[in-house]
FIRO-51974 format. One record per residue: residue in one letter; x, y, z of N, C-alpha, C, O in turn. Coordinates in steps of 0.2 Angstrom, whole numbers, plus 5000, padded with zeros to 4 digits. Atoms other than C-alpha are relative to their C-alpha. Example, Ala and Ser with C-alpha at 12.3 -4.5 7.8 and 13.67 -1.06 7.14 Angstrom:
% FIRO-51974
a500449945000506249785039500450065000500950055003s499649944999506849955036499650055003499950115004
END
This chain:
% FIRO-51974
x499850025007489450035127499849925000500149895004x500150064999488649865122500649954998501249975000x499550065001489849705116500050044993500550074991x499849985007489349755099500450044996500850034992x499849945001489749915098500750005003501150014998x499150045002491749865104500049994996500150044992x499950075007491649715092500250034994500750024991x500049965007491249835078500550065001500650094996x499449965000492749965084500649965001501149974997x499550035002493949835087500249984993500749984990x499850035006493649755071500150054994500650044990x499649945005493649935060500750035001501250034996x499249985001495149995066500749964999501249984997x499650055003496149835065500049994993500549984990x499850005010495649825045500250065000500850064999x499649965000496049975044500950035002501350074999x499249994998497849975053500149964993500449984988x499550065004498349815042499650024992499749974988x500049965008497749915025500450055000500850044995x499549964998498750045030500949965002501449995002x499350034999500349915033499849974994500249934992x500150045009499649845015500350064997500950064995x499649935004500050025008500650015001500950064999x499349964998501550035015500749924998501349924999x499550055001502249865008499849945003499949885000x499950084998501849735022499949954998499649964993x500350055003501549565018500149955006500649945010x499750044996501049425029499349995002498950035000x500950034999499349345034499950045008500250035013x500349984991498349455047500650065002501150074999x499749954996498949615058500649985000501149994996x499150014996500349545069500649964995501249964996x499250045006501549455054499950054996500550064994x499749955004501249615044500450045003501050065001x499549954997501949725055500549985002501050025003x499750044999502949595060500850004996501450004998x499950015005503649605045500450044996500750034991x499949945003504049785042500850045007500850025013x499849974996505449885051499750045003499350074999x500749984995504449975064500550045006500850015010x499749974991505150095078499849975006499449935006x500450074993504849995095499450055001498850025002x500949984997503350125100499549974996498949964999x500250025008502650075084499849935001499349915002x500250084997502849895088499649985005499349935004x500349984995502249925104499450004999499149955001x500750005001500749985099499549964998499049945001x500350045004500249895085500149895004499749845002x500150054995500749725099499349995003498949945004x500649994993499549785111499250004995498749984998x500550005005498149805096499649944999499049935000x500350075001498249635090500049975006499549945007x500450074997498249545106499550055003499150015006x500750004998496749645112499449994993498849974993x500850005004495649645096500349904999499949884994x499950104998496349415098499550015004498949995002x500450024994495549445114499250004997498849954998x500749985002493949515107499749954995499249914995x500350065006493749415090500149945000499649914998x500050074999494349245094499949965008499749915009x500350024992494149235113499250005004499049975009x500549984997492549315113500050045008499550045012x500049954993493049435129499650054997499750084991x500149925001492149595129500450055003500350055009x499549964998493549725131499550075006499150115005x500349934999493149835147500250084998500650094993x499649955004493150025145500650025001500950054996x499349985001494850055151500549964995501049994994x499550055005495649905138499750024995500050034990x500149965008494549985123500250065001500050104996x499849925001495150155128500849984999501150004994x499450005002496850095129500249964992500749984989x500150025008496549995112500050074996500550094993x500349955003495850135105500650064997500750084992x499249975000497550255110500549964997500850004994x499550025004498750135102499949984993500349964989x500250015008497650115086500150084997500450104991x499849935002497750295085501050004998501250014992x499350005002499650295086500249984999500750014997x499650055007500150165075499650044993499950054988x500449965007498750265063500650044998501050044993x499749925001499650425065500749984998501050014993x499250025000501550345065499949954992500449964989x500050055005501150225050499650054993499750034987x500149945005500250375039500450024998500450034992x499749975002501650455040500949994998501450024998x499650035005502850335031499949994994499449984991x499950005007503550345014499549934998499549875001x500450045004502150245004499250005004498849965003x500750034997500550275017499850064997500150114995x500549955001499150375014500150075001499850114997x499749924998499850535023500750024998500950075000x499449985002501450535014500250034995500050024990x500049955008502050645002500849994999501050055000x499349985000503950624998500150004992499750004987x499949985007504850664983500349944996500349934989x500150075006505250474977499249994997499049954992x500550035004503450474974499750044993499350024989x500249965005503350624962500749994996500750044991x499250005004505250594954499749964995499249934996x500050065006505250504938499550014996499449974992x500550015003503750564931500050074992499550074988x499449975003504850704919500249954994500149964988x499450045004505850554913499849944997500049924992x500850035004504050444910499850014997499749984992x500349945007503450564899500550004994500349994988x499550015006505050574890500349924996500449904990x500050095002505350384888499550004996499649994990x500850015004503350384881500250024995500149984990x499949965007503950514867500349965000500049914999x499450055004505550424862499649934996499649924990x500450065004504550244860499650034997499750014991x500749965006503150334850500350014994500149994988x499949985005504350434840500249954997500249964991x499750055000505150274839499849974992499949974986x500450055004504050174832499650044993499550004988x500449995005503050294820500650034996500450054991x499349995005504950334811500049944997500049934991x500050105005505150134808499649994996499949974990x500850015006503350124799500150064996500150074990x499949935006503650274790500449974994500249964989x499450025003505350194785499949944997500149934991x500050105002504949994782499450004996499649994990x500850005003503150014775500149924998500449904993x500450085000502649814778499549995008499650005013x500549994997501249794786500349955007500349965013x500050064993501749624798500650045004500550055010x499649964997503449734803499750045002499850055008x500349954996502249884807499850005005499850045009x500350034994501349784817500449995006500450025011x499350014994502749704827500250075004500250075010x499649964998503549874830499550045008499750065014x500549944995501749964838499849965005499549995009x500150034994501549794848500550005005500549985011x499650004993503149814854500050075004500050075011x499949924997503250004858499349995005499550015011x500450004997501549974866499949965006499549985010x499750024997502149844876500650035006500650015012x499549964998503649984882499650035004499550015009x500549954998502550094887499549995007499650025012x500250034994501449984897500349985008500149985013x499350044996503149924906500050075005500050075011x499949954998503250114908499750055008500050085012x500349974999501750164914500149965008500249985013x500050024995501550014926500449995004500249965009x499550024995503149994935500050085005500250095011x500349944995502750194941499650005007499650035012x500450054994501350104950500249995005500050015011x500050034997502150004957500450025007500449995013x499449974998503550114966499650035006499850075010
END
């Protein structure tokens, strides 16, 4: 395997781990402060440890990784993959905080709507009608994107 072809495996799957610690919340400049940053099983740490300081070595030291330190790279990029998919918020997770509340959004939606088109029914002034569908439209927004964000 040439230099390149590492370079280009260490560097894919390091942006992809630390996308995968973006999805799941982390914050923090670079790999090692996100995970850093996150509660983390020790193998997990472990892993994602030995990650960054080999693809340091590779990206800023300029070493080319022999094959046994990119196979061993390679095995703890896999395991932080697999262990960090399958936490609440990664790509492979499914729990029930993420489908809850979307019942109780739709209902809320109704209520400001029915809300607002009973007001304007009621007031008949155009600058009050306004206000009303900018606010209700405003509610909604609140609604829609704080589900987002969860």
């Amino acid at each position: 395997m040439t230099t390149t072809d590492s370079l280009r495996i260490v560097r894919d799957r390091a942006v992809a781990l630390e996308r995968q610690l973006d999805s799941i919340g982390a914050v923090g400049n670079g790999l090692g402060e996100k995970y850093r940053n996150l509660d983390l099983p020790a193998a997990v740490q472990e892993d994602l440890r030995q990650v960054v300081h080999l693809r340091n070595r590779v990206m800023h030291d300029g070493i080319d990784l022999n094959p046994a330190d990119l196979a061993r790279f390679e095995q703890a990029a896999d395991r932080a993959m697999t262990a960090l998919s399958g936490r609440p918020g990664g790509r492979g997770a499914t729990s029930a905080d993420q489908s809850s509340g979307c019942g109780a959004t739709l209902v809320a939606l109704v209520v400001i709507v029915g809300a607002a088109w009973f007001l304007t029914a009621v007031i008949h002034h155009p600058l009050v009608d306004a206000l009303i569908w900018f606010l209700a439209l405003l509610m909604v927004w609140g609604a829609v994107t704080s589900k987002k964000k969860k």
